[in-house]
N, C-alpha and C positions, 0 to 999 in steps of 0.2 A: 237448236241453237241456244236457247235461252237454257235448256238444263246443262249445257257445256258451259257456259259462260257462270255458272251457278259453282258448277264444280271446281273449277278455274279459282275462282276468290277464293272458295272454302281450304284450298290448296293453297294459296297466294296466304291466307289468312294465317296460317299454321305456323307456330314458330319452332325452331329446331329442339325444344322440350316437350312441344307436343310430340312432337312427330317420337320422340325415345321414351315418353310416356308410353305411346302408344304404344309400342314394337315391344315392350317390353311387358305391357300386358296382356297380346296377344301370347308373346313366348311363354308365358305365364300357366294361361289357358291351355297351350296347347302341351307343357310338360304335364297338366295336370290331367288333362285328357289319357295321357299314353300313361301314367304314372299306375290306372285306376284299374290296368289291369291284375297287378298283382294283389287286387283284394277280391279278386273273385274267384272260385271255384273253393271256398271254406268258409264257413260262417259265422266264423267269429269274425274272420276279415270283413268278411259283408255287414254284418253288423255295426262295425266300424265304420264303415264306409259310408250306411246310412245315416249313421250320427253325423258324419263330417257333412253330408248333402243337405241335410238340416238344416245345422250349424255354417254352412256358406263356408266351409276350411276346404282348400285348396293343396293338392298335394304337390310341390315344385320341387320336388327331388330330383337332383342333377342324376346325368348319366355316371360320372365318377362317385358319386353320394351312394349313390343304390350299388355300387360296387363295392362301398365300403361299408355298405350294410346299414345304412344313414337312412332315414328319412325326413324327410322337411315338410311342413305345414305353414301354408302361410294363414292369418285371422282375418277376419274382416274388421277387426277393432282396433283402433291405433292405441297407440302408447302413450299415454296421460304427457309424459315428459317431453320425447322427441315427434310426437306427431304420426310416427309410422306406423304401420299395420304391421303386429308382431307375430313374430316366427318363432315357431317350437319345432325341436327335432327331438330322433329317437337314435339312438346310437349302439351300436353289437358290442361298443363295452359293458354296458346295462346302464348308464348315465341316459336321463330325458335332462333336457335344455330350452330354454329362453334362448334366441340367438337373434344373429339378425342387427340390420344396423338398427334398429329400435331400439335397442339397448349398448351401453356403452360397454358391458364386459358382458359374457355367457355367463348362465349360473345356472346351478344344477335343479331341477326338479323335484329329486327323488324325494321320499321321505328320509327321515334322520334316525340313525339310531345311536347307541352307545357304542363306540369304539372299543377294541381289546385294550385294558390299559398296559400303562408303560410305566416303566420304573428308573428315575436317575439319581444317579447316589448323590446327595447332599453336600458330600465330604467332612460331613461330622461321622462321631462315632457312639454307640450307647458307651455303658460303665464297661464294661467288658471290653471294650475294643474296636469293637464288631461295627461295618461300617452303614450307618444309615439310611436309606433312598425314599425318595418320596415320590409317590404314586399320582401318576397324572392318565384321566379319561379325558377323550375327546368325543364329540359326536362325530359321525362319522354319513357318507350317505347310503343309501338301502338300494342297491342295484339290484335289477330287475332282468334278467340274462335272456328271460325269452323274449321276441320283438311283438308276440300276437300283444303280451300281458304289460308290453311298453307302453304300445298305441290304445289299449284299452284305459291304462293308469291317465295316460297322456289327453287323453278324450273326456275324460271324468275330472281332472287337474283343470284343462281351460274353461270345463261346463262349472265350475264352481268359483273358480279366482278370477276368470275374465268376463265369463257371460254373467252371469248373476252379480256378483259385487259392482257390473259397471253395465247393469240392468238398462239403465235410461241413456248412454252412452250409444250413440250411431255413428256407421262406420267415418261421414265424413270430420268428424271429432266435435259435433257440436251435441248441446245435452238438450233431452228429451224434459220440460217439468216433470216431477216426478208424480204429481197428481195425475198428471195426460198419460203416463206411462202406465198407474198402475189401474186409470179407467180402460186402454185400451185390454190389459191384460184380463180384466173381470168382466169384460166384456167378449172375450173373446172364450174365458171358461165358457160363459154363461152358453153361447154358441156350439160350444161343443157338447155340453149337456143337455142344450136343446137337442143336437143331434139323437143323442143317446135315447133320448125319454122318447123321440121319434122312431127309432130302428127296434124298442122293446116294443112298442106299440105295432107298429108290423109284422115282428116274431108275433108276437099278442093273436095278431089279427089271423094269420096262417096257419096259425097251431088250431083257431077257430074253427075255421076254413077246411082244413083237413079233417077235422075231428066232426063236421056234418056232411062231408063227401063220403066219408066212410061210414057213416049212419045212412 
């Protein structure tokens, strides 16, 4: 009775944003769940894959998205500006993107390169006659045609401009000191190196081991 009556308020308590919060984080979970089969049975997917399980990136690629050869990532890290947790996709035109209501316009990831230039005639002429054009380069972006070498760029892009430049940033957008941040990470090398100096010392110790069982 009393765990009914418990459950009751907690339901009673809920307001109709919880309640679309939530629905909308399970559907979240669960495109991301089915999403995860298409990285497995190749290794650079799984590779991939493992970095996004790391990294907390959530794959929420619609059923029409992956039909248009889309993929969607959503971060654990909001957007300095609007608050939201930002979205990168991968797209079979060779464009990677920012998207996402997070941001107020998409814009392209790629790297930039020099454009083929172009030439439009001035409408002067030299001495001769001859009509003159002046030469204009733009940058241009560096599309990436395969999807493995999208998601790989795309993986390396947020591990650099999102996770390290906003290091002491957590997901629910409030800041870490940056002192607390960078004691807990040298604290946690230091942890892992204890590891190591422990697992050489075992190798150490069995190579021992072996080398007077054989004597």
């Amino acid at each position: 009775m009393i765990k009914k009556t418990i459950k009751k308020e907690l339901v009673v308590g809920l307001t109709i944003k919880d309640i679309l919060t939530f629905m909308m984080r399970v559907d979240l979970i669960i495109r991301n769940n089915m999403n995860r089969k298409k990285y497995m049975g190749d290794p650079r997917y799984a590779k991939v894959l493992e970095k996004m399980d790391l990294l907390g990136i959530m794959d929420i690629t619609t059923t029409r998205q992956d039909k248009n050869g889309t993929i969607v990532w959503k971060l654990p890290i909001k957007d300095q500006d609007s608050g939201i947790l930002i979205e990168v996709a991968s797209f079979e035109s060779g464009y990677v993107r920012n998207q996402g209501k997070s941001t107020r316009s998409n814009f392209q990831l790629n790297k930039r390169c020099e454009g083929e230039p172009e030439f439009f005639d001035s409408g002067k002429k030299d001495s001769m006659g001859r009509p003159l054009y002046t030469q204009w380069t733009t940058r241009t972006c560096k599309l990436i045609p395969i999807e493995i070498e999208r998601l790989e760029y795309l993986i390396s892009y947020c591990l650099k401009n999102y996770y390290i430049k906003n290091a002491n940033r957590v997901a629910d957008g409030d800041f870490i000191p940056r002192w607390k941040h960078e004691d807990v990470v040298n604290n946690t090398i230091k942890l892992y190196e204890g590891y190591d100096r422990v697992r050489d010392l075992e190798n150490k110790l069995d190579t021992i081991k072996r080398i007077a069982d054989y004597e």
